[in-house]
C-alpha positions in Angstrom: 185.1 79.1 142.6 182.2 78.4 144.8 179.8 81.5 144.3 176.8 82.4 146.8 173.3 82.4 145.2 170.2 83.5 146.7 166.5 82.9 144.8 163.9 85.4 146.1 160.6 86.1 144.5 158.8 89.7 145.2 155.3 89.6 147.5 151.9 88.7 145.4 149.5 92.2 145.4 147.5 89.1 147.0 149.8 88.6 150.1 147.2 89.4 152.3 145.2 86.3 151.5 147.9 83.9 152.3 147.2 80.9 154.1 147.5 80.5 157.6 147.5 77.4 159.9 148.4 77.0 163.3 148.0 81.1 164.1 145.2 83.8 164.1 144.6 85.7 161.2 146.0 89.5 161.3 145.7 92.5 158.9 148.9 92.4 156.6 150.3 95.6 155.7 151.4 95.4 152.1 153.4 98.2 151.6 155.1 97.6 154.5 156.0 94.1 153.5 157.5 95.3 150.4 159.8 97.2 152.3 160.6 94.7 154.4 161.4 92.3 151.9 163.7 94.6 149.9 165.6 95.7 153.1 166.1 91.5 153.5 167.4 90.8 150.0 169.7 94.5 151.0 171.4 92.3 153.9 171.6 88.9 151.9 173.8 91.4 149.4 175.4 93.0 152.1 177.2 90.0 152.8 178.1 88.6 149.4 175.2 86.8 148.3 173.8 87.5 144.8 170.7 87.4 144.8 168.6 86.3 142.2 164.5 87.3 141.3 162.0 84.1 140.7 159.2 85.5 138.0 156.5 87.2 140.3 153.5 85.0 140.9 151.1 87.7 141.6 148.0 85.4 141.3 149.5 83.1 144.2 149.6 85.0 147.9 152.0 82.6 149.1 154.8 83.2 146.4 156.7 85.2 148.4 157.8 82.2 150.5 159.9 80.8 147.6 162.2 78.6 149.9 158.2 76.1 149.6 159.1 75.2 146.1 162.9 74.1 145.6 165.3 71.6 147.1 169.3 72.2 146.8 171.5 69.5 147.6 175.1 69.4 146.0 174.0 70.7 142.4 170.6 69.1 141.8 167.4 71.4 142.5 164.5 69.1 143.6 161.1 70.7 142.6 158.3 70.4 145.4 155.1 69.7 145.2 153.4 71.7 147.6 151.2 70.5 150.2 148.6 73.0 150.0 146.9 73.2 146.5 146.4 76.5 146.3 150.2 76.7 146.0 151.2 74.3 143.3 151.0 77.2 140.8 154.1 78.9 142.1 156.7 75.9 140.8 156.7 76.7 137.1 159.0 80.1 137.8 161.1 78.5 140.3 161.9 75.7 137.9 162.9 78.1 135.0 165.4 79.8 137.7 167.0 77.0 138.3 167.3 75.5 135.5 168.9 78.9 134.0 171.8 78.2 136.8 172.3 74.8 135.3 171.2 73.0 137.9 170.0 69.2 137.3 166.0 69.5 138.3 164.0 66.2 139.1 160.6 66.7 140.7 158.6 65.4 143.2 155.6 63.6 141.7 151.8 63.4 142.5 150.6 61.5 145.1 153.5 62.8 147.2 153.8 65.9 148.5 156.7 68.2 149.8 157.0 71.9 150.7 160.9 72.9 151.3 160.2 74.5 154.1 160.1 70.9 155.9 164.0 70.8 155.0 166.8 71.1 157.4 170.6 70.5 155.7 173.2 70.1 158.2 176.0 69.0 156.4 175.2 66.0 154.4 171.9 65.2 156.6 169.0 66.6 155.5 166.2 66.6 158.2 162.8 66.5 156.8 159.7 67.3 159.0 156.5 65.1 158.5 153.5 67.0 159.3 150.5 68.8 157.5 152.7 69.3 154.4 155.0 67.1 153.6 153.6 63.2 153.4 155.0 60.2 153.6 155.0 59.4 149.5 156.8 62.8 149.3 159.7 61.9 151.8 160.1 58.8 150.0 160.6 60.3 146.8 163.3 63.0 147.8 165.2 60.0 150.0 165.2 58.4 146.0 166.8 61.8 144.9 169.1 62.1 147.1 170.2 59.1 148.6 172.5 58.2 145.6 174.2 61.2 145.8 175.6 60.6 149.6 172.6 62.6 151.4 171.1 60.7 154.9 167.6 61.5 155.2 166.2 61.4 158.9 162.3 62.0 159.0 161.3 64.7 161.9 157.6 64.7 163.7 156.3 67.9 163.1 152.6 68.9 164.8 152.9 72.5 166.3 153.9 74.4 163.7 153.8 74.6 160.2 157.0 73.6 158.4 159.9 71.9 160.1 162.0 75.5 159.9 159.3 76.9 161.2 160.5 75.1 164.8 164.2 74.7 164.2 167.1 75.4 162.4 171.1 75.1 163.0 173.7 77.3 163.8 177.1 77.2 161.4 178.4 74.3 163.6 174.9 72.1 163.1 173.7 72.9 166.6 170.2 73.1 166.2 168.1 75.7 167.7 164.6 75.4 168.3 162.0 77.1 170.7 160.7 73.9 172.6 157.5 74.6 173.0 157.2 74.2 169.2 159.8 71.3 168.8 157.8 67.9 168.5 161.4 65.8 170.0 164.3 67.9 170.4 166.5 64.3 171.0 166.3 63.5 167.3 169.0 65.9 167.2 172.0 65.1 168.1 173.4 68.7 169.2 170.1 71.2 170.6 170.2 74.5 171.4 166.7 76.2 173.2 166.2 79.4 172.7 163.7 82.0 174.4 161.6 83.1 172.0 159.9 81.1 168.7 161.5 83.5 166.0 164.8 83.6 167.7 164.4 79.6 166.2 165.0 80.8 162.8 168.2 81.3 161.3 170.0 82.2 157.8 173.7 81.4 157.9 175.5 84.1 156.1 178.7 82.9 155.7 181.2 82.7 158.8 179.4 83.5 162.1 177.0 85.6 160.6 173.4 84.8 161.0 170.8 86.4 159.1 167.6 86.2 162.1 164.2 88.2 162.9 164.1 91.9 165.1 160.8 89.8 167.1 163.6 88.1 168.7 166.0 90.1 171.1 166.9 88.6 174.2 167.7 85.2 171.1 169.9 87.8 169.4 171.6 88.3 172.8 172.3 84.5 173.2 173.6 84.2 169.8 175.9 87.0 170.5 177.1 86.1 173.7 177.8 82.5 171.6 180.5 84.2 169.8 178.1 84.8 166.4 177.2 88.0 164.8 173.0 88.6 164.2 172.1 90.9 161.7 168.8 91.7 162.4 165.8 92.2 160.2 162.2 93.0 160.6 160.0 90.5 159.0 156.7 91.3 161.2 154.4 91.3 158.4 155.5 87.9 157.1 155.8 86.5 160.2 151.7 87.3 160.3 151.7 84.6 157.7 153.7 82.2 159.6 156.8 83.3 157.2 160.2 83.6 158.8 164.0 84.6 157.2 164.5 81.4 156.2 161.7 80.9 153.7 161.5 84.0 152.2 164.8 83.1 149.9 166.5 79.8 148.1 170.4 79.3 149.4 172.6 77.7 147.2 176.9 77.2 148.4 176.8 74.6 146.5 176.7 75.7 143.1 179.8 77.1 140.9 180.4 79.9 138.5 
């Protein structure tokens, strides 16, 4: 039967020194991202997903954001290659993870580049944002990947933030939600949701009308709620100092079987 699988990878010592783009820089409090990352893998078991640890990549700050390096669709794990250098490193442990969960792994291949975070799956339509990551060559090369296997890839404008998730993501019925002040052209999606507040943007669907979302983001929770949905909040505030958010901070797989 369909089982739910989650990949997380525990913060570098370094996580301080990520990189960040489109925000100021603030102190990061390590100890208290720790905690806040176990109490997120906690709810993603709460709620039936096994989760499953990536090899630490202590020497890379970013590793924490392991959703960057992978690409799930049906049973095929498409290895990234990350936009920012500085990250390509943190691939090699990722690759060995899925390929332990018998996955079929293809990569994507120099000059292209790709970071997961630019991917939104609703349904069989994969969204992918083209901005300071993800280039053309690399969009090409996971529309070759996935293409044959019944995927529609629809390329997304992405200038105001850093990742494509990090403006938008959907809802269990593929509404997507975005903060519009972020979102480069809302009408490329057929269904759009605004929400008040850029974290309340950010989504992980838990199974049912449970959504996995940020504490930064209350009066978002409210409207989720009052949408018939269940929030289970967690507090992510020294990630999100990183321009991290619940979605990149773990690898979702439905699609695989036990």
């Amino acid at each position: 039967m369909p089982s739910k699988k989650a990949l997380v990878r525990r913060p570098s010592p370094r996580l301080a020194e990520g990189l960040v783009t489109h925000i100021e820089r603030e102190k990061v409090d390590h100890d208290l991202a720790v905690e806040q990352w176990e109490a997120y893998v906690t709810a993603l078991g709460a709620r039936g997903w096994e989760t499953l640890e990536v090899e630490p990549a202590d020497e890379c700050p970013d590793s924490v954001f392991v959703e960057d390096t992978v690409v799930m669709y049906r049973n095929v794990a498409l290895i990234t290659r990350p936009g920012a250098e500085s990250r390509r490193a943190e691939t090699a442990g990722v690759e060995e993870a899925v390929a332990r969960l018998g996955c079929s792994v293809n990569w994507i291949w120099e000059p292209g580049t790709l970071d997961g975070g630019d991917v939104l799956k609703i349904g069989e339509t994969l969204y992918v944002g083209r901005g300071g990551r993800t280039d053309a060559a690399g969009l090409q090369q996971l529309r070759a990947a996935f293409e044959p296997l019944g995927a529609r890839v629809v390329a997304v404008p992405v200038s105001k933030v850093l990742h494509l998730k990090s403006a938008v993501s959907a809802l269990p019925d593929g509404t997507v939600v975005g903060h519009i002040p972020k979102t480069d052209v809302p009408s490329l999606f057929p269904r759009f949701l605004p929400v008040p507040e850029e974290s309340g943007a950010h989504v992980v669907l838990l199974g049912g009308d449970t959504l996995l979302m940020a504490a930064s983001a209350p009066r978002t929770a409210e409207l989720y709620a009052d949408l018939g949905y269940e929030p289970v909040v967690v507090d992510i505030s020294e990630f999100e100092k990183l321009e991290g958010c619940v979605t990149c901070l773990s690898v979702r797989m439905r699609d695989l079987y036990s």
